[in-house]
N, C-alpha and C positions, 0 to 999 in steps of 0.2 A: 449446143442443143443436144439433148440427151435422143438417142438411139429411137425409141419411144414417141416419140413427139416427129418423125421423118413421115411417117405413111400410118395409115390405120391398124396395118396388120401387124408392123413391129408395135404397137401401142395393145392388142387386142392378144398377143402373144406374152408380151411381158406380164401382163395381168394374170391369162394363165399360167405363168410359169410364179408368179407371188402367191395363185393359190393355191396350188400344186404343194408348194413349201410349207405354206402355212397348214396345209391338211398333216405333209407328214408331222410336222414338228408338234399338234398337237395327238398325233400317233404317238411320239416317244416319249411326252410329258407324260400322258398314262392320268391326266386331270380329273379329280370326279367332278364333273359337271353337274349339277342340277337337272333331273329330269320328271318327279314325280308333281304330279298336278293337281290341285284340293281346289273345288270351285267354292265353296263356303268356305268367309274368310275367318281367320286365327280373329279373335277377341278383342286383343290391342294394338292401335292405331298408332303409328310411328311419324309417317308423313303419306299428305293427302297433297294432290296439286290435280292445274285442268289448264290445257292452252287451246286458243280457238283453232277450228279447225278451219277458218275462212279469216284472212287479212289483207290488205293489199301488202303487197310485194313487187316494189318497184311496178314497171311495167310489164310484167309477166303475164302470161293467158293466163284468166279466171279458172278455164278448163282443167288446166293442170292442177288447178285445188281439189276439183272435184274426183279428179281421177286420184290424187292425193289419198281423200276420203278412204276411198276401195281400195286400195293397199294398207293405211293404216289398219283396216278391218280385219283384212284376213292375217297380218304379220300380227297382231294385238291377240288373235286369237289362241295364237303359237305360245304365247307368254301368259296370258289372265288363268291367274290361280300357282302359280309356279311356288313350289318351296325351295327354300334354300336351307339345307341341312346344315347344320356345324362341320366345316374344312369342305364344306362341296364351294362350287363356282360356278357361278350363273355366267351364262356367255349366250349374249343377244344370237348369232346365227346359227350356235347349234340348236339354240330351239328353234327361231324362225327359217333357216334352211335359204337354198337358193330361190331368189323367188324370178320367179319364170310363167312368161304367159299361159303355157300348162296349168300351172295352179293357180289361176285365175287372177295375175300382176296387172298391172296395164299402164302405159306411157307416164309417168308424174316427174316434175322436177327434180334433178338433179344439179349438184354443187362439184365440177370435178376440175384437177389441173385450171384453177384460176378462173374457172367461169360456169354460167348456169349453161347445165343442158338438159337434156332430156332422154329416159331413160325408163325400161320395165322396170317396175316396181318405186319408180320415183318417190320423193317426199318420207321416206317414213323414218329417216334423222329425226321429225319431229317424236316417234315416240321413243327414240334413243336419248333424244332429248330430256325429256320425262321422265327415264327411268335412270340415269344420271342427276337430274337434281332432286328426286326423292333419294335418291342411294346416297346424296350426302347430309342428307338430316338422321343417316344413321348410320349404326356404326359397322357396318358393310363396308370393307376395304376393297376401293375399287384400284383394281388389279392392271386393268388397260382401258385406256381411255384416248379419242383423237378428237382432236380440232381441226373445224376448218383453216385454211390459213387463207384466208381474207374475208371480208364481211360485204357482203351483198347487196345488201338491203337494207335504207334506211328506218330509226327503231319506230314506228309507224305501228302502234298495238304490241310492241313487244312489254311484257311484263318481269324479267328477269334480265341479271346482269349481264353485259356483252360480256361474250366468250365464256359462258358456264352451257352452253351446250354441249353435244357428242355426236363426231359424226361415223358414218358408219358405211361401209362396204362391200360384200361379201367378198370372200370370208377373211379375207387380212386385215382388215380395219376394224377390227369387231371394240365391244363393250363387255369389259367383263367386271363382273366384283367376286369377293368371296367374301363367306361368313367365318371369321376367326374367333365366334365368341362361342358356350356351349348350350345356344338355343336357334329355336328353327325362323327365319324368316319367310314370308309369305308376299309375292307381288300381284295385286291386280290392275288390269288398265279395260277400259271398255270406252267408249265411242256413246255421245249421245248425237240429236240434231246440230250442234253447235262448237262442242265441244271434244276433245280427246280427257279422259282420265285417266288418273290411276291414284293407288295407295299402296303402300307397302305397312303391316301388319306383324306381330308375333304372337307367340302364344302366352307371355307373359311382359310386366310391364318392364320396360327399360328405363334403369336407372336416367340413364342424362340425354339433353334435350342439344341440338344444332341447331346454329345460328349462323346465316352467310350474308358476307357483308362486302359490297363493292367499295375497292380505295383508291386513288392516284386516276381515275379515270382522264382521260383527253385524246384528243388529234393533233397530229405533229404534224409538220410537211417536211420532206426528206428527199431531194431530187428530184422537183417536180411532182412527186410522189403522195397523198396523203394515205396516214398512217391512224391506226387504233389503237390505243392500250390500256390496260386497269390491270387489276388485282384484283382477285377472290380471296377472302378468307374464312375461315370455318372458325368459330366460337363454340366452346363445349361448355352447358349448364348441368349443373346435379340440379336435378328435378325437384327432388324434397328439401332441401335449405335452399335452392336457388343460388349457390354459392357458386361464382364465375371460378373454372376449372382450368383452361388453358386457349389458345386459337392458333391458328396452322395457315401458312401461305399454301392455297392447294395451287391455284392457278395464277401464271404471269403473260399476259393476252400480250401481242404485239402483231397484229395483221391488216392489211392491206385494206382501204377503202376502195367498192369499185362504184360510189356514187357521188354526188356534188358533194360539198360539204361547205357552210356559210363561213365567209374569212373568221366574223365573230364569235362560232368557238373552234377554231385553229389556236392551241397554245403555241405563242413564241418561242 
């Protein structure tokens, strides 16, 4: 049992001693981060997506969706419009900052150390979410990226491949990408009654088109244990001939199930 896991306060200390680190060391990298904001978006459309902001989720309070809601709002707001300059790096908490009742967080679910809890500024993984599978329909190299390691909740309204989300923490866990090409990207995300959005945007059009494809998908049982696992991979089209270009293994899922699962799909 690691140090951390004995009492609250070795657990509540380590954390700030990871963010502690994680502040200097983006001190000494000296990174240009993304900072300038354009609320009218760039011309051409790259990738558009929307997830519901209301699902069920196991047996979880409904409440905590709702409180979900109000945090995605205000952390969405840190980000809609954001450019991303040629060699800058977008990095999810240095725009959206620590979020704290102060700035108006409040109670939403959280995913930590193996289980759901509950937490200021809960839920808004989901728009880390979102900004990770628009980031891979273009050609934004994403630079840091986390996963949960184990799956929560059965796919119950889920619309995208298990384990192509990102999860997120302050400030050590963050999401970053960078732009390596020599034009500007543009991200918006906003909030309607049902939905979370966003689009990512540039100023001019991009050659070639992404394509994500789940493979090898199943459940394994392993010591009593059930288990997850797939593949992601990423297909590149040229837009104007259509002529299939290359594909990349981005992500190899293998994490813990913490719900039933029917023996008939457990693969032998």
């Amino acid at each position: 049992m690691r140090i951390s896991e004995i009492h609250p306060f070795f657990y509540h200390l380590r954390i700030n001693q990871k963010r502690l680190f994680r502040f200097l060391r983006n001190r000494m990298l000296n990174t240009r981060y993304s900072k300038k904001i354009e609320k009218s978006p760039y011309p051409f459309t790259c990738k558009k997506h929307q997830s519901l902001l209301r699902r069920k989720l196991g047996n979880s309070d409904p409440q905590l969706q709702e409180n979900k809601i109000t945090n995605l709002d205000l952390a969405a707001s840190k980000i809609d419009g954001i450019i991303i300059k040629p060699g800058e790096v977008f990095s999810f908490w240095n725009l959206v900052g620590k979020t704290t009742k102060r700035k108006g967080y409040i109670e939403g679910m959280q995913l930590s150390m193996g289980e759901v809890k509950t937490g200021v500024g809960g839920g808004i993984c989901q728009l880390a979410n979102l900004l990770y599978w628009m980031a891979l329909h273009t050609p934004l190299e994403v630079v840091e990226r986390h996963h949960h390691s184990f799956d929560p909740f059965p796919d119950e309204g889920r619309v995208l491949p298990f384990g192509s989300g990102a999860s997120v923490f302050y400030n050590y866990i963050d999401l970053q990408f960078k732009n390596s090409t020599d034009q500007p990207f543009q991200i918006k995300v906003w909030l309607t009654g049902k939905h979370l959005k966003g689009a990512i945007f540039t100023n001019k059009e991009w050659a070639y088109s992404y394509h994500i494809d789940e493979r090898n998908h199943r459940f394994i049982k392993n010591d009593g244990k059930t288990f997850r696992e797939n593949e992601i991979w990423r297909k590149v089209v040229d837009k104007k001939t259509g002529n299939y270009i290359g594909e990349t293994l981005l992500i190899k899922n293998f994490s813990e199930v913490k719900y039933e699962v029917s023996d008939k799909d457990i693969s032998c």
